[in-house]
N, C-alpha and C positions, 0 to 999 in steps of 0.2 A: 127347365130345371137344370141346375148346376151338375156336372159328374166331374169329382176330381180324385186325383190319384194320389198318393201320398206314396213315398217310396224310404222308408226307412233304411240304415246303412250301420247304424254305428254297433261298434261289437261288441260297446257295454248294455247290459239288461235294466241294471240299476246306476243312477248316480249319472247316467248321460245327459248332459246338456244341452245337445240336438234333440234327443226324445223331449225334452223336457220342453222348448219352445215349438217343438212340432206339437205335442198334444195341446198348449194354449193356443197356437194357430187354427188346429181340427175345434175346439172347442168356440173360440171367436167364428170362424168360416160357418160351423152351425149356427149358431147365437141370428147371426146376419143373413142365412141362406138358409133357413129351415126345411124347407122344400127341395131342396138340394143331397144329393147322393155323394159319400167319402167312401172310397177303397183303399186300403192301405196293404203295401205289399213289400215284408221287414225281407230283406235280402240278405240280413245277415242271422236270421233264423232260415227263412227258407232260402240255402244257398243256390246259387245260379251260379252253372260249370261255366268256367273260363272256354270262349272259343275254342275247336279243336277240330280235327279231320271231318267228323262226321257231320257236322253243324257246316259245315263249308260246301262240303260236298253236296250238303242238302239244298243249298243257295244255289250252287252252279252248276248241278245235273237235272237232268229231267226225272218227274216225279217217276214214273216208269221202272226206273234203272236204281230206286232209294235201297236201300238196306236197311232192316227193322230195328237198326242202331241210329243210320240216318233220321228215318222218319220219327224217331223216339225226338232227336235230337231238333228236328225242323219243328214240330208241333209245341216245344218247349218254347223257341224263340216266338212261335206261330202267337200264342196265346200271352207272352208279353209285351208283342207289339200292339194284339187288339186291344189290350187296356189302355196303351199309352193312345191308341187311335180312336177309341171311347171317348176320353175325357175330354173337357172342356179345360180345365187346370190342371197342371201338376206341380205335385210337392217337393222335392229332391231335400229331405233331410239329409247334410252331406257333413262329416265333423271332419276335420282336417287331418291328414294321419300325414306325416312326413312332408309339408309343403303341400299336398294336394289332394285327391279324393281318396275313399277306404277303394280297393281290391273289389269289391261287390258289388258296391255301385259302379264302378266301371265293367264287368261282365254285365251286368242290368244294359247298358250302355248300347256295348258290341252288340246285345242281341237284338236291339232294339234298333240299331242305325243303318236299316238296309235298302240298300238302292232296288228301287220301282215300288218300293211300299211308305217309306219315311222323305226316301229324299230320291230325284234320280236326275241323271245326265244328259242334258240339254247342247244343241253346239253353243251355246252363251254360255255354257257351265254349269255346275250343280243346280238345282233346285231344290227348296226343303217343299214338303208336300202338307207340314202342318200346319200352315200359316192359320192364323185367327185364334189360337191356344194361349194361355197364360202362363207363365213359370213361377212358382213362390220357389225360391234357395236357401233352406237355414242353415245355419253355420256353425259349428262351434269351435273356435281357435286357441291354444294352449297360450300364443302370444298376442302384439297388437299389430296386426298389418296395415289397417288401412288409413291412410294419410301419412305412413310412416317410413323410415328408411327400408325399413325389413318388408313392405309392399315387391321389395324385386324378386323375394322367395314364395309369391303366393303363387301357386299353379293350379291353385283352387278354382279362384272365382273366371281369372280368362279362361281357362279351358272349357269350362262349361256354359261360360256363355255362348264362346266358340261354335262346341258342337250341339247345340242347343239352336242357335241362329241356323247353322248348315240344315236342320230339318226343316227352317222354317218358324220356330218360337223365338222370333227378337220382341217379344212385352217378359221381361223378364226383371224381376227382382229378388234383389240378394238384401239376404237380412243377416249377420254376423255378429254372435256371442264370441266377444275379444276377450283376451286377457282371461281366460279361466284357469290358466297354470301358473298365474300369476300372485296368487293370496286370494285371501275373500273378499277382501276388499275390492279389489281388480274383479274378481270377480261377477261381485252384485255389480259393482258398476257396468259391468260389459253386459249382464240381463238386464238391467232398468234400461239402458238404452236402446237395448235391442226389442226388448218388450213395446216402448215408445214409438219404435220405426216400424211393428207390425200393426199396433193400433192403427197407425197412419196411414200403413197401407191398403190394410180392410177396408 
């Protein structure tokens, strides 16, 4: 049985068009995996604090010596690494804010990327520790990046492949809704195509 995670981000409720191909996605992923289990965990309703003293501390002291601010803080990131380390897939609903990811999904990110649980330091170098996991990435881009000149402002999709490989997830696909700030036209056409590339992917 399939467990996958879906990790919403964008900070509109209505009228988002990452919401909009993630729910066809969760709706297709059922359809094809019936017997399979979806968690979806919106990060930009339920916010997740940006790294900070106590969350650090809580990583590089012994449990022993925590503070009930620490331990507040370790059993937060504690409990979103066990989803990400549950699943068999994950979803990263990611909409493009400024060249690159929202704010939320990258605290999702920090808490989730720690060494001796996700990924750890080998003398050959890093190791990611999730290997065998899948990545679905959906997208939704105000402009058209890809194949385009404007591709050298995406700091979207490298980066998360990036850190995404470093745990150990290289089967990773990016599905990208282009051109939505662009008319409606640009629009439909950037979901008809992006709708196309998830059938395909299914």
């Amino acid at each position: 049985m399939s467990q996958v995670l879906v990790i919403e981000s964008s900070a509109r409720k209505e009228g988002s068009i990452s919401r909009q191909i993630t729910a066809e996605f969760i709706e297709a992923w059922q359809h094809k995996h019936p017997e399979g289990k979806i968690s979806v965990r919106d990060v930009a309703v339920d916010v997740i604090p940006h790294l900070d003293e106590n969350l650090l501390a809580g990583w590089m002291t012994p449990a022993e010596t925590h503070s009930e601010a620490q331990k507040a803080a370790l059993a937060r990131s504690n409990e979103l690494t066990q989803e990400l380390l549950a699943a068999d897939v994950l979803v990263l609903a990611a909409p493009m804010y400024n060249f690159a990811i929202p704010s939320t999904l990258k605290a999702w990110l920090d808490h989730v990327l720690r060494a001796g649980v996700t990924f750890k330091y080998t003398e050959q170098g890093p190791q990611g520790l999730l290997e065998g996991k899948r990545a679905y990435i959906l997208t939704a881009r105000g402009g058209v990046y890809t194949g385009s000149p404007a591709n050298t402002f995406d700091h979207q999709e490298p980066y998360l492949r990036q850190v995404l490989g470093f745990i150990g997830i290289t089967d990773v696909t990016f599905i990208h809704v282009e051109g939505v700030a662009m008319g409606p036209e640009a629009m439909a056409k950037g979901l008809e195509l992006a709708k196309a590339q998830l059938a395909e992917a299914l």
